[in-house]
Each structure stands twice: as structure tokens, then as C-alpha cells.
C-alpha positions as MATLAB code, in Angstrom:
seq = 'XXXXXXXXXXXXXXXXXXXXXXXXXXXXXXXXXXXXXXXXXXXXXXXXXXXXXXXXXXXXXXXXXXXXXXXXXXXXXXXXXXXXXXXXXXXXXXXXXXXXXXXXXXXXXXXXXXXXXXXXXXXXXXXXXXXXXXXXXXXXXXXXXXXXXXXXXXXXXXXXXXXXXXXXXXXXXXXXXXXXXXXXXXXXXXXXXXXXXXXXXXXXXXXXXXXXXXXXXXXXXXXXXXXXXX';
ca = [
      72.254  -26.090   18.384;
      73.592  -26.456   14.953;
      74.376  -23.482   12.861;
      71.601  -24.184   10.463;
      68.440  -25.530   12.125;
      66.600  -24.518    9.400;
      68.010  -27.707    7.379;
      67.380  -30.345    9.930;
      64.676  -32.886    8.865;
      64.679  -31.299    5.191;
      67.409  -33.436    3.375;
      66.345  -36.255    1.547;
      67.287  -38.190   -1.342;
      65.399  -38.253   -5.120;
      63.441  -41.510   -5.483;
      64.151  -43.760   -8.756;
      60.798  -42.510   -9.696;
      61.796  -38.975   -9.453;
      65.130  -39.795  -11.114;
      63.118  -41.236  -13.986;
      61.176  -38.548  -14.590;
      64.002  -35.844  -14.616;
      65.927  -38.015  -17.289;
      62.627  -38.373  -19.223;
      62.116  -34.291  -19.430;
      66.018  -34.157  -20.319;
      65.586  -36.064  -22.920;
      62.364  -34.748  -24.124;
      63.825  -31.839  -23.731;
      66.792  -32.437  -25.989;
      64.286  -33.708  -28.724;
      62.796  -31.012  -28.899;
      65.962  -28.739  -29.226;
      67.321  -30.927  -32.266;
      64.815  -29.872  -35.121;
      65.536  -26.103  -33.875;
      69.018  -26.402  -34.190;
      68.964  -28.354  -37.597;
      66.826  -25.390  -38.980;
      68.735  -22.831  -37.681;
      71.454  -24.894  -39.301;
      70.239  -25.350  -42.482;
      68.792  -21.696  -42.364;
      72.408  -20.209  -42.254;
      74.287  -22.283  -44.766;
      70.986  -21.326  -47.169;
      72.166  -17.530  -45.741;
      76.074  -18.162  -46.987;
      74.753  -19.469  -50.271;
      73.000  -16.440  -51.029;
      76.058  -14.252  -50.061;
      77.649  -16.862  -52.017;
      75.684  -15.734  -55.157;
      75.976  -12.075  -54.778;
      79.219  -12.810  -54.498;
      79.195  -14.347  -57.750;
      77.256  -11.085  -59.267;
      79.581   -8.909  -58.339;
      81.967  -10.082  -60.037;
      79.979  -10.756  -63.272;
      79.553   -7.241  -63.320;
      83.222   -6.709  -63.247;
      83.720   -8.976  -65.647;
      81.066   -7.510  -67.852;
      82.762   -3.819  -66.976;
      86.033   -5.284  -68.762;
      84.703   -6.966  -71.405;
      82.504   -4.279  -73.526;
      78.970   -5.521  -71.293;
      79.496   -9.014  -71.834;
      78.971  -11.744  -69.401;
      80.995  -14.905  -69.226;
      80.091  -18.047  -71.082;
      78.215  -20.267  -69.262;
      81.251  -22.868  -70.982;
      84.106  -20.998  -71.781;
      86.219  -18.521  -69.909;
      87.092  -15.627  -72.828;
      84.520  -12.526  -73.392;
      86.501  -12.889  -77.367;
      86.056  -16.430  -77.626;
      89.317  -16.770  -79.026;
      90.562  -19.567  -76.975;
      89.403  -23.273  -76.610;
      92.689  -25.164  -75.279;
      92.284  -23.514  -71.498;
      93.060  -24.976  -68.031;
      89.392  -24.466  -66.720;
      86.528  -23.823  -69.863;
      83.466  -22.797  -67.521;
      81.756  -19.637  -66.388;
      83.326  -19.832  -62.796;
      87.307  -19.888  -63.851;
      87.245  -15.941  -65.191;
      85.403  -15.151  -62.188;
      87.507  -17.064  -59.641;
      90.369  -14.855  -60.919;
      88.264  -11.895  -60.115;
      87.573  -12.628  -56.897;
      90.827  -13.919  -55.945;
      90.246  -18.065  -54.927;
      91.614  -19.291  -59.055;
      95.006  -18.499  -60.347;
      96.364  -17.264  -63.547;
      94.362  -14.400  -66.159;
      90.790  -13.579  -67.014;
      91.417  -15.019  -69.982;
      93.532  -18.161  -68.884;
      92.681  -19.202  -65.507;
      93.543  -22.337  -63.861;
      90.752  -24.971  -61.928;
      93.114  -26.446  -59.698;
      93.697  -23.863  -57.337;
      90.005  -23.835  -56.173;
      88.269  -27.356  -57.777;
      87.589  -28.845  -53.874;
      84.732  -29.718  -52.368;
      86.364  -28.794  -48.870;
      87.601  -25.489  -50.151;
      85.780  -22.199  -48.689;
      84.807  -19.971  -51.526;
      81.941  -18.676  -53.043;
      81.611  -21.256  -55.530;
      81.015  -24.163  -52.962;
      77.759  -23.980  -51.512;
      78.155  -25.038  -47.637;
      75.387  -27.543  -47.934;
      76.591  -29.477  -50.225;
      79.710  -31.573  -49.203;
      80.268  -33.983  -51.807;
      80.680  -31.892  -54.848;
      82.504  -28.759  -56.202;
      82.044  -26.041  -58.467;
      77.879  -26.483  -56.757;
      76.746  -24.325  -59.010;
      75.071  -24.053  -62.585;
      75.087  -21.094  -64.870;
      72.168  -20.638  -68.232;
      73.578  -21.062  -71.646;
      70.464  -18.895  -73.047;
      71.265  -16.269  -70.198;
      75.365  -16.479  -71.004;
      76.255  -18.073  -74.519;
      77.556  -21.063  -74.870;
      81.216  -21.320  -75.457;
      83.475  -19.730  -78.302;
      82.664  -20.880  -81.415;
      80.354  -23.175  -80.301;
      77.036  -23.413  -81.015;
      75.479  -20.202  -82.537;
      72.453  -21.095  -80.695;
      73.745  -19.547  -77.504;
      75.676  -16.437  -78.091;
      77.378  -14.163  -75.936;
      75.151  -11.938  -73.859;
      75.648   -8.663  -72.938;
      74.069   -7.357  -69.597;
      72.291   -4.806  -71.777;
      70.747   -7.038  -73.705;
      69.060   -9.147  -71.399;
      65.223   -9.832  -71.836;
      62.432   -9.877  -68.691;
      66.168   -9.482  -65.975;
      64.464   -9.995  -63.103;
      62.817  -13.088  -63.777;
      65.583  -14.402  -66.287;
      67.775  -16.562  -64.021;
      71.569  -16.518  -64.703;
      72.789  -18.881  -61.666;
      71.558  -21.145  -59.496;
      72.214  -24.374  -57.330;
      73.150  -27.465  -59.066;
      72.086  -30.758  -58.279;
      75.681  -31.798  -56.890;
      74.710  -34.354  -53.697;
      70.774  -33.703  -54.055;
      68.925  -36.644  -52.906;
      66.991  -35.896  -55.673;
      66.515  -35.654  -59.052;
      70.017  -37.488  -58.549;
      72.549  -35.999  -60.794;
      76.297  -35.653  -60.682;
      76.031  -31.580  -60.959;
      76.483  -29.929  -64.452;
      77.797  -26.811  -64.568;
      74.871  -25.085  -67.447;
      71.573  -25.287  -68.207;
      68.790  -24.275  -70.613;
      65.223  -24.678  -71.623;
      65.402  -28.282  -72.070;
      66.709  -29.797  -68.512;
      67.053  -27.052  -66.063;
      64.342  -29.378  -63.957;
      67.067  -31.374  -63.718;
      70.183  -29.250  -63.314;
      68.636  -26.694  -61.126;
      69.369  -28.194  -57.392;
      66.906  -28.578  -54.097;
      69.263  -28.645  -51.643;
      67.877  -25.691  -48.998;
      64.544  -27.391  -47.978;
      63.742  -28.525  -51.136;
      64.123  -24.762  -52.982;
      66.871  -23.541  -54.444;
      68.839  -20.339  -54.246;
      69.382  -18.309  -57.582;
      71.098  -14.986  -59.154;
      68.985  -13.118  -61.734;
      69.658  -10.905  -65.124;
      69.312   -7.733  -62.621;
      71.495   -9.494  -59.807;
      69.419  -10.030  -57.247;
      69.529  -13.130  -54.984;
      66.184  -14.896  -54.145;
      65.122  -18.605  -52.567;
      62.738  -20.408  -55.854;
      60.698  -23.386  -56.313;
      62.068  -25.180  -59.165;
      58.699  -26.617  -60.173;
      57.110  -23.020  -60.132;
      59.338  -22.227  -62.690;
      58.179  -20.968  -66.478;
      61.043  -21.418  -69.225;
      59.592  -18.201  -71.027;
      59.895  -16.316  -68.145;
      62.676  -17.481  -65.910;
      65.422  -19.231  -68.700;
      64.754  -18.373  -72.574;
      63.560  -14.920  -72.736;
      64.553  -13.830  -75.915;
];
């Protein structure tokens, strides 16, 4: 007797039929697995782009803590305004020197240390691939650089209107499918339907006057409430 009687007469071998129908609940199987792991996907990049923007708040308020309560420029790097011929003339190049990814001052920082779109930094959103700098700050929120027009001045933290609904930053359009746009690195009143990005599921992420971080429909949006507030 063999050492396993148990076995004898038991082994047999899968039919095509049954071999079809175990590769056809693989691959259903599989299908179904795909949209979970392209949300859970797309969920955490939307994640790092918030922590991305807090990020970015933090070091506003240093900024501001150094510079008598003022915020950056949404164009133009110095809380005096006393400079125009600078290596990087937006909102992000002060900060970038805060937060250690730019080189050089507060006051004269340099773009080329962190302008790539493969760079990791908080001023690359991780769903976006194409662009850099995927970000857009609000001229009525920041001022709009030195000496430029007196439209848009300077604004201190302290004197922002309604801060919790007034947004400061927010996702550009850099690599949206659509409205298509190249990215532009302000905004206002006037085309922040445009500038403002829909790249997390068609919402976009944003940084408000009182720094917090929340997920927005762009279309819900009110420009009395939410860009010019004063």
C-alpha cells in the first residue's frame, strides 16, 4: 500500500473550461483593483499637495515675522520693494530661501536652484509633471510687485479682509486638461477661473488669509468673498 491512499483516484487535471474561467476572474479581478489603486493614487499626491501648501504658509508667516507683517508679492521678491533687477521676481523665490530648496537672500534669491518640474519641493505639486513653480499666488491678497501698480499693494497679514475665505494660494493650471493654460504664477478678480487649476479630481487645493489648507470647487467660488475682499 502506498503511503498516501488517501490521494489515489483524486488527481486530475483542470479542463480548458476551468482554465478559462480562472483567467477570466483574474482578470476581472485585476479590473476591478485598477480604479482603487488610481484613487488611492490620486488621493495621496492631493494629500502631499496640501502638506505642500502648509508648507508654503509657514513660511509666509516667517516671512511676514521679518518683514513688519507683510506678505510677499504675489510678483516680486522684496517686503521694501526696492529692487526690480532680481534673479527670480515671484512670490515663491523669498520663500524658497526660507525653506531651504532656492539659493541666495530673502531679498535676492535665485530660480535656478529649484525651477524643475522633476525637483521634490513644496512648490511642485506631485500631480502635475509637466510644469514647475505649479502654483499661483492673489495679487489682491499679496500686492503686486514694487512699484508696480498701486492697484495691488503690499498686504500685511493684519490687514487682511474675510481670512478665511480670502484665498492667498492655490493650484495653477500648469498640465490641466482643462481650461488649458501654460500656468501663471498670480491671479485676481478678473481670471482666477482661469488661473486657479483642477488637477485633484477636478477641485483644487488652496491656502487661505488665516492659513488653513482646504480642497475647493473653482466654480463655487465668489470674487467678493474668496479673492477681492477689501
Amino acid at each position: 500500500m502506498g503511503r498516501f491512499p488517501f490521494l489515489r483516484g483524486n488527481s486530475r487535471s483542470f479542463t480548458l473550461v476551468e482554465l478559462l474561467v480562472v483567467i477570466a476572474i483574474i482578470g476581472l479581478l485585476a479590473g476591478l483593483s485598477v480604479p482603487a489603486i488610481s484613487g488611492a493614487t490620486a488621493k495621496a499626491k492631493s494629500t502631499e499637495c496640501v502638506n505642500n501648501l502648509r508648507q508654503i504658509g509657514t513660511a509666509m508667516n516667517i516671512f511676514a515675522s521679518e518683514n513688519n507683517g507683510y506678505l510677499p508679492y504675489a510678483s516680486g521678491p522684496s517686503a521694501a520693494g526696492t529692487g526690480t533687477n532680481l534673479g527670480f521676481n515671484h512670490w515663491e523665490a523669498p520663500l524658497a530661501v526660507i525653506m531651504g530648496v532656492g539659493t541666495g537672500s530673502v531679498s535676492f534669491p535665485s530660480r535656478a536652484s529649484f525651477d524643475d518640474a522633476r525637483a521634490k519641493h513644496p512648490f511642485n505639486c506631485p500631480a502635475c509633471k509637466t510644469g514647475f513653480r505649479t502654483y499661483t499666488a492673489n495679487m489682491r491678497g499679496m500686492g503686486f510687485f514694487p512699484g508696480g501698480n498701486i492697484a495691488y499693494p503690499q498686504r500685511k497679514i493684519a490687514s487682511l479682509v474675510k481670512s478665511s475665505q480670502l484665498i492667498l494660494v492655490a493650484d495653477d493650471t500648469f498640465g490641466d486638461p482643462a481650461p488649458a493654460n501654460s500656468g501663471t504664477d498670480y491671479f485676481d478678480e478678473s481670471n482666477y477661473t482661469n488661473r486657479i487649476g483642477i488637477r485633484h479630481g477636478g477641485r483644487a487645493n488652496a491656502l487661505f488669509g488665516d492659513f488653513h489648507v482646504e480642497s475647493i470647487t473653482v466654480s463655487n467660488l465668489i470674487a467678493s468673498n474668496n479673492i477681492r475682499t477689501f
